[in-house]
C-alpha positions in Angstrom: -29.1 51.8 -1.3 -30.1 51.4 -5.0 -33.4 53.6 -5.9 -36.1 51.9 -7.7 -39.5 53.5 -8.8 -42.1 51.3 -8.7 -45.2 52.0 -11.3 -47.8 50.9 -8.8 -51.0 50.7 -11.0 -53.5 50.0 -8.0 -53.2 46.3 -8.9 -52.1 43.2 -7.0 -48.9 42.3 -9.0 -47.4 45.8 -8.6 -48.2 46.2 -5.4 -46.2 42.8 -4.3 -43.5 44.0 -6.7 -43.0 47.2 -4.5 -43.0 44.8 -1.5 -40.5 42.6 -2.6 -37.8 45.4 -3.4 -38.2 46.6 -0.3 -37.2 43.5 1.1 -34.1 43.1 -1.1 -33.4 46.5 0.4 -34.2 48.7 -2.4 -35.3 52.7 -1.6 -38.8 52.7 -3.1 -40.7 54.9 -4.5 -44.4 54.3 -5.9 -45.6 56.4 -8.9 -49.1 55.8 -10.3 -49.3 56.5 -13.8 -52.7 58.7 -14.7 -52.6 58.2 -18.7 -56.2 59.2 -19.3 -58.6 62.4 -19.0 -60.5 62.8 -21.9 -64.2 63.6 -20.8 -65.1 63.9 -24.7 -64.3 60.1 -25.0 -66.8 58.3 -22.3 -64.6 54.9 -21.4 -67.1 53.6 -18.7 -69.6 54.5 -16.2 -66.8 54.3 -13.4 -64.3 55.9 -13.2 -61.4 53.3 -12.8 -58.5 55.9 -11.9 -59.4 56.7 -9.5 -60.2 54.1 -7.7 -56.8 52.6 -8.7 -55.3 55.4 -7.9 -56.5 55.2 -4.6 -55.8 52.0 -4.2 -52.1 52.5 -4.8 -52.1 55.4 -2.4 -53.4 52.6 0.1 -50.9 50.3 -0.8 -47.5 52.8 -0.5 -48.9 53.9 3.1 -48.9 50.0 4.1 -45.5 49.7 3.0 -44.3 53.1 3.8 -43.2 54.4 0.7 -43.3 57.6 -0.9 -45.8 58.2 -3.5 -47.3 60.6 -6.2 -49.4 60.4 -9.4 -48.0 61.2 -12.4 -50.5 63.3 -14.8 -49.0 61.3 -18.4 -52.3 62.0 -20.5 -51.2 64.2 -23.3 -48.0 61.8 -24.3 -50.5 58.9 -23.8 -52.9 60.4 -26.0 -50.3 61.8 -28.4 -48.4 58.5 -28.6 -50.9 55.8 -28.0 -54.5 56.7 -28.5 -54.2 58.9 -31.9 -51.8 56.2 -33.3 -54.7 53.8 -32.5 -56.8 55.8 -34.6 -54.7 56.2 -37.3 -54.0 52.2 -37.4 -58.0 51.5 -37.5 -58.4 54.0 -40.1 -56.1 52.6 -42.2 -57.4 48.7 -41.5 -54.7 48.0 -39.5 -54.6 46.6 -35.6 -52.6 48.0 -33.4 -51.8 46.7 -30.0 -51.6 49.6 -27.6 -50.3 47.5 -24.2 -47.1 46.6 -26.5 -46.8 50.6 -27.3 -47.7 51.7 -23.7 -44.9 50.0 -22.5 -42.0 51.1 -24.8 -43.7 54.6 -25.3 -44.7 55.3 -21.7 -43.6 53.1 -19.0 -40.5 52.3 -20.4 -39.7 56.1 -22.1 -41.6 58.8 -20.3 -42.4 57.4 -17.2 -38.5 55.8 -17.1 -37.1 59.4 -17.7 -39.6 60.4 -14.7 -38.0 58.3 -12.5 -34.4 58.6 -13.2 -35.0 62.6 -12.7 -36.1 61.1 -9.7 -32.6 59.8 -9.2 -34.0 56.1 -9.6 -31.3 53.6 -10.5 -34.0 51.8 -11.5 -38.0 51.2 -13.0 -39.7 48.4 -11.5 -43.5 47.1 -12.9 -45.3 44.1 -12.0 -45.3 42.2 -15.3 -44.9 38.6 -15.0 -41.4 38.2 -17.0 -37.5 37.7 -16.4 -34.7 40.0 -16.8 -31.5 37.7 -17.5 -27.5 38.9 -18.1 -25.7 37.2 -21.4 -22.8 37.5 -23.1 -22.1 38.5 -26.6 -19.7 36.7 -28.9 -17.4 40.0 -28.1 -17.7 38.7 -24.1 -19.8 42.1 -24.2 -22.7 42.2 -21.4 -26.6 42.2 -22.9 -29.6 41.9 -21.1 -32.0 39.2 -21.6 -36.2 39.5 -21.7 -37.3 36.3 -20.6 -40.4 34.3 -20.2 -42.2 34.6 -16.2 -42.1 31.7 -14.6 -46.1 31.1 -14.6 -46.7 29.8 -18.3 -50.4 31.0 -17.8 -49.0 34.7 -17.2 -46.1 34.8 -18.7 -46.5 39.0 -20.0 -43.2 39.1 -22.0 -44.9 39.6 -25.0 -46.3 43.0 -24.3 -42.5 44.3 -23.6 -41.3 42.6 -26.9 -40.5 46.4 -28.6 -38.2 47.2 -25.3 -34.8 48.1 -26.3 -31.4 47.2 -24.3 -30.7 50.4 -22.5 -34.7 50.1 -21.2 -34.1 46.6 -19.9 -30.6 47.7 -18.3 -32.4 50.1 -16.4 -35.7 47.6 -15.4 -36.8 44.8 -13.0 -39.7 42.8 -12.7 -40.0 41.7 -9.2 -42.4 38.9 -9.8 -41.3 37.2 -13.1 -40.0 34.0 -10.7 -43.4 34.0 -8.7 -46.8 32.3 -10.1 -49.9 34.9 -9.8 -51.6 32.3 -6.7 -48.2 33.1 -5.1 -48.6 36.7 -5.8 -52.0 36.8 -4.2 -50.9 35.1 -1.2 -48.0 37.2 -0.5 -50.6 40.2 -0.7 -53.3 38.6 1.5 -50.4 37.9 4.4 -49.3 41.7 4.0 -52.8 42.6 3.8 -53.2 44.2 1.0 -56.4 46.1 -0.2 -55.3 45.0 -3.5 -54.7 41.4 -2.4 -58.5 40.0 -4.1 -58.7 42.6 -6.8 -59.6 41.2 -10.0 -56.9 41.9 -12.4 -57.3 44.8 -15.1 -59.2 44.1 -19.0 -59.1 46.4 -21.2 -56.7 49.0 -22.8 -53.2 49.4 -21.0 -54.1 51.7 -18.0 -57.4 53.2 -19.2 -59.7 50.5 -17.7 -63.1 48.8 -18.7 -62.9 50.2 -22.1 -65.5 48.1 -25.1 -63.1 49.3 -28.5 -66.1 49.4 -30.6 -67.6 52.3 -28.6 -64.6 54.0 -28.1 -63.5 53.8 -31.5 -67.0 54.8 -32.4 -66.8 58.4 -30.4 -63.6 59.4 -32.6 -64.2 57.6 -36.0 -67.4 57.9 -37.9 -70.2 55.5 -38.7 -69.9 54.9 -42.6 -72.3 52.2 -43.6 -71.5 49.2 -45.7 -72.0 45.3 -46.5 -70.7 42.2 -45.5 -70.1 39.6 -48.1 -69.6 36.0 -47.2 -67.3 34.0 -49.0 -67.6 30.5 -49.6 -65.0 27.6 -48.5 -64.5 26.3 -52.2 -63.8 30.1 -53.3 -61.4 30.0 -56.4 -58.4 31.4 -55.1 -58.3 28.9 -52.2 -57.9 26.5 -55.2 -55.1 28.0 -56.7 -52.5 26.3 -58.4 -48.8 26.6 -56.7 -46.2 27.8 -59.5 -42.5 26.2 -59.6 -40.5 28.8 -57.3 -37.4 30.0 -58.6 -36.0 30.8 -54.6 -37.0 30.0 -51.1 -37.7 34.2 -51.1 -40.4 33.8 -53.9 -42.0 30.7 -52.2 -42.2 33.2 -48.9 -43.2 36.0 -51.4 -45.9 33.9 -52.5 -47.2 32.6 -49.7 -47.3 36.0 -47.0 -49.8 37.0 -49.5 -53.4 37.7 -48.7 -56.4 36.8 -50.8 -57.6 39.6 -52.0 -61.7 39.7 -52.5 -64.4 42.0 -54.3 -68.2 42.8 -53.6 -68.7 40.1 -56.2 -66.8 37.6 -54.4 -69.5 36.2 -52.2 -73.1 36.9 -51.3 -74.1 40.2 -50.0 -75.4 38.7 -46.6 -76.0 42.3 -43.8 -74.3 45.6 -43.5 -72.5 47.2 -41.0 -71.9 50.9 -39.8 -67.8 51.0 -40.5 -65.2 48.7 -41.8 -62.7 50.5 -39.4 -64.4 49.3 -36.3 -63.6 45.5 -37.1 -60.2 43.1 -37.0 -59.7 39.5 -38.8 -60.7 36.9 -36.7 -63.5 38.9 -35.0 -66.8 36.9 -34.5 -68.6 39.1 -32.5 -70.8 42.0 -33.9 -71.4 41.2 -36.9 -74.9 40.2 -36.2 -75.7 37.2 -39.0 -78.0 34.9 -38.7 -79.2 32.1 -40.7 -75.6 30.4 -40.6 -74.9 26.3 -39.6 -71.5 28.0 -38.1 -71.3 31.5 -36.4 -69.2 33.9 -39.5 -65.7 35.5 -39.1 -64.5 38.2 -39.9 -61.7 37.0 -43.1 -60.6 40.5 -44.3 -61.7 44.2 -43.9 -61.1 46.7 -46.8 -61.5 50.1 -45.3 -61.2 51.7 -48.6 -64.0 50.5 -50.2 -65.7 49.9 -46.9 -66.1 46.1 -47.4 -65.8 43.2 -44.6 -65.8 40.2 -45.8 -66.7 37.3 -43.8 -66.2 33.4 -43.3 -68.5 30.5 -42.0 -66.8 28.6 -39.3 -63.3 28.6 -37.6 -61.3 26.6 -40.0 -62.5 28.4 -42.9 -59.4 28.6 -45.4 -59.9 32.4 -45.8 -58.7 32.5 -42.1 -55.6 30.8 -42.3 -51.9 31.8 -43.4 -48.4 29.9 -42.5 -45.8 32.9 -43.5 -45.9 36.6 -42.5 -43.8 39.9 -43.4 -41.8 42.5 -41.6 -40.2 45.4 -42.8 -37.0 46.7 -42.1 -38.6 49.6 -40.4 -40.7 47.6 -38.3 -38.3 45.2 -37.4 -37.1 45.2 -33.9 -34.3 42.9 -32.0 -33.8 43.0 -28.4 -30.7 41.0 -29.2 -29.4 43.0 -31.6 -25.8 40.5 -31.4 -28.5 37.8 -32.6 -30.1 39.7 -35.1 -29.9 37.9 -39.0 -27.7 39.2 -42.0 -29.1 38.8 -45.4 -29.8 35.4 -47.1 -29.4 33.9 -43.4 -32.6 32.7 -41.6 -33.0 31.0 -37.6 -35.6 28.6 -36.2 -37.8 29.8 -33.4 -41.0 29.7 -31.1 -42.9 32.6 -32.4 -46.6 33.8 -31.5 -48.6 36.6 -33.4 -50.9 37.3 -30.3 -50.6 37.3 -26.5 -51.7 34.2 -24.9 -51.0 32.0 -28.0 -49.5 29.2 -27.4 -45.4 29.3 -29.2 -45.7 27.9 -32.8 -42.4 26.6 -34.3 -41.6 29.1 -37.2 -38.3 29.8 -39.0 -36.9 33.8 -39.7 -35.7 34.4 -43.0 -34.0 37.7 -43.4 -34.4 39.3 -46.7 -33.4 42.6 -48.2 -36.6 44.6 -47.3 -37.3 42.7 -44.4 -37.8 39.4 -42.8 -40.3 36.7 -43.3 -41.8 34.6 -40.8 -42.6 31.1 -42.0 -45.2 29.1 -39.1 -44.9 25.1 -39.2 -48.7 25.3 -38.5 -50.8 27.9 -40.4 -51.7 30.9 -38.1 -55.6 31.8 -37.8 -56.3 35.9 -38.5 -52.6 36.9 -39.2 -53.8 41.1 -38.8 -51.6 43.9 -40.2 -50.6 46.2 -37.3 -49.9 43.3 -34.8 -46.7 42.6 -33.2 -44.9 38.9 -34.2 -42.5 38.2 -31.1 -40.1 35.1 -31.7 -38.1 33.3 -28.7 -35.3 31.3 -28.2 -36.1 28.6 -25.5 -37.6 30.5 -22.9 -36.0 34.2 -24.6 -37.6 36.6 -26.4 -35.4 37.8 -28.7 -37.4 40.5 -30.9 -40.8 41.4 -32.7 -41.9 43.7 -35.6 -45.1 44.8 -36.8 -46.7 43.0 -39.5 -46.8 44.3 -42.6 
């Protein structure tokens, strides 16, 4: 019998996970992952650990499987929440589910498990492991797309490496979530009607603002709206010597001072707010609610758009580096002066926008078919191949 550890999170998708590898006749054992004790940093009222880990406790006695909690705090906070911190400082935004699973679940929680003598680490993220062949006839494993298009979670393990996927299944990647639910209810689950998780990766109800708030300090500033018909929306496109200086040109992002716009409110800290964010910035007087268009942390600045489609919004080509670039296929990865059409996405739940790769000697750009609303430094672009993902990379 093959030994799997299951990271059962108190949740109903992990829970069926467990289930189902016991019926392939897996040896399972359920670890619940405790990532977060800080008292000093109030999440929520609740307590959602707890309960969840409760929950999972209830859940491995149904099945009758082993289980134990994990105490993974002080990685989680050294790897995940402190590099947060340092992302929103800098006027980046990071997304901690896609660290939390290549730093923790799939890293320190994986090596966990294997001391364990697992063969294998199983979580209930709605995504497809598949077995390919190199050119060389070589084995590598595929990260595919779940089955239910309305869950499909491959994006937040888009940063997994081969030797994690070789050593991961995901249980309920061919199942839809109503499926899920109903497998739970016949087992009777305690988890079978609980309301699936929000907020940061295993932390719980947690409103960024306010936490980022308790760690990074108020600093007060303005908000300057910028017009639709601002001049460098009407710049003139020069004669390109290269496809690379067209890309060069066009991953660029306007670039704004105080006397840009009108000086329309302030705000208490640059750091606390992303592109694309509508909420909290608390103008009034506007035909359209404003957007957020670009944040300059250094000289504590956010500037801001009226409407959805304002042009200060929108880009079509993006940038990685070389050092944020990351294949899962590494067979398929681009040489130099080569580039690959894709489906790409630069958030989770986005629907995939045709894009083409273009490797270049730093790095590679990402060119949309479709300009891409609040393209934000610090998030992860993840590109596919039919219903594959092959890789992502921070952008730059």
């Amino acid at each position: 019998m093959k030994r799997v550890v299951v990271g059962l999170s108190g949740g109903v998708d992990s829970s069926v996970a467990a289930y189902l590898l016991q019926q392939q006749g897996y040896e399972v054992i359920g670890l619940f992952m405790k990532n977060w004790h800080d008292d000093s940093v109030t999440i929520s009222n609740e307590c959602p650990w707890l309960e969840d880990s409760n929950d999972a406790m209830l859940v491995a006695e149904k099945l009758g499987i082993p289980f134990q909690v994990v105490d993974l705090s002080a990685e989680y906070q050294d790897r995940i929440v402190d590099y947060m911190f340092q992302e929103y400082e800098r006027g980046r935004t990071p997304n901690p589910d896609v660290l939390c699973n290549r730093e923790i679940k799939f890293d320190v929680f994986m090596k966990i498990a294997l001391d364990l003598g697992a063969d294998y680490v199983a979580t209930g993220h709605y995504c497809r492991r598949g077995i390919a062949q190199d050119t060389q006839g070589n084995e590598v494993y595929q990260l595919k797309a779940g089955v239910d298009n309305n869950k499909d979670q491959s994006y937040f393990l888009c940063q997994l490496s081969q030797e994690q996927l070789s050593k991961a299944l995901f249980p309920i990647g061919e199942l839809t979530k109503p499926e899920v639910r109903e497998i739970a209810k016949e087992l009777d689950l305690v988890t079978a009607d609980k309301k699936d998780s929000q907020g940061l990766c295993f932390i719980g109800k947690v409103r960024l603002p306010e936490f980022l708030q308790q760690k990074l300090q108020p600093k007060e500033g303005v908000i300057v709206q910028i017009a639709k018909d601002f001049e460098a929306y009407q710049r003139d496109i020069p004669t390109f010597a290269s496809k690379e200086e067209e890309l060069a040109f066009y991953s660029q992002k306007y670039t704004y001072t105080i006397d840009s716009g009108k000086t329309v409110a302030k705000h208490q800290g640059a750091h606390y707010f992303t592109k694309g964010q509508r909420k909290g910035l608390a103008v009034g007087g506007t035909q359209e609610p404003l957007f957020v268009i670009e944040t300059d942390v250094v000289e504590n600045v956010i500037y801001a758009g009226e409407g959805k489609q304002h042009p200060g919004l929108y880009r079509k080509v993006l940038f990685v580096s070389n050092e944020e670039l990351h294949w899962i296929r590494k067979d398929l990865s681009l040489k130099i002066g080569t580039s690959m059409e894709v489906l790409a996405r630069i958030r989770y739940r986005q629907p995939l926008e045709k894009a083409t790769l273009y490797q270049v000697e730093d790095g590679m750009y990402v060119e949309f078919e479709n300009p891409q609303s609040a393209i934000q430094e610090g998030q992860f672009v993840a590109w596919h191949l039919e219903d594959e993902l092959l890789g992502s990379g921070v952008i730059a």
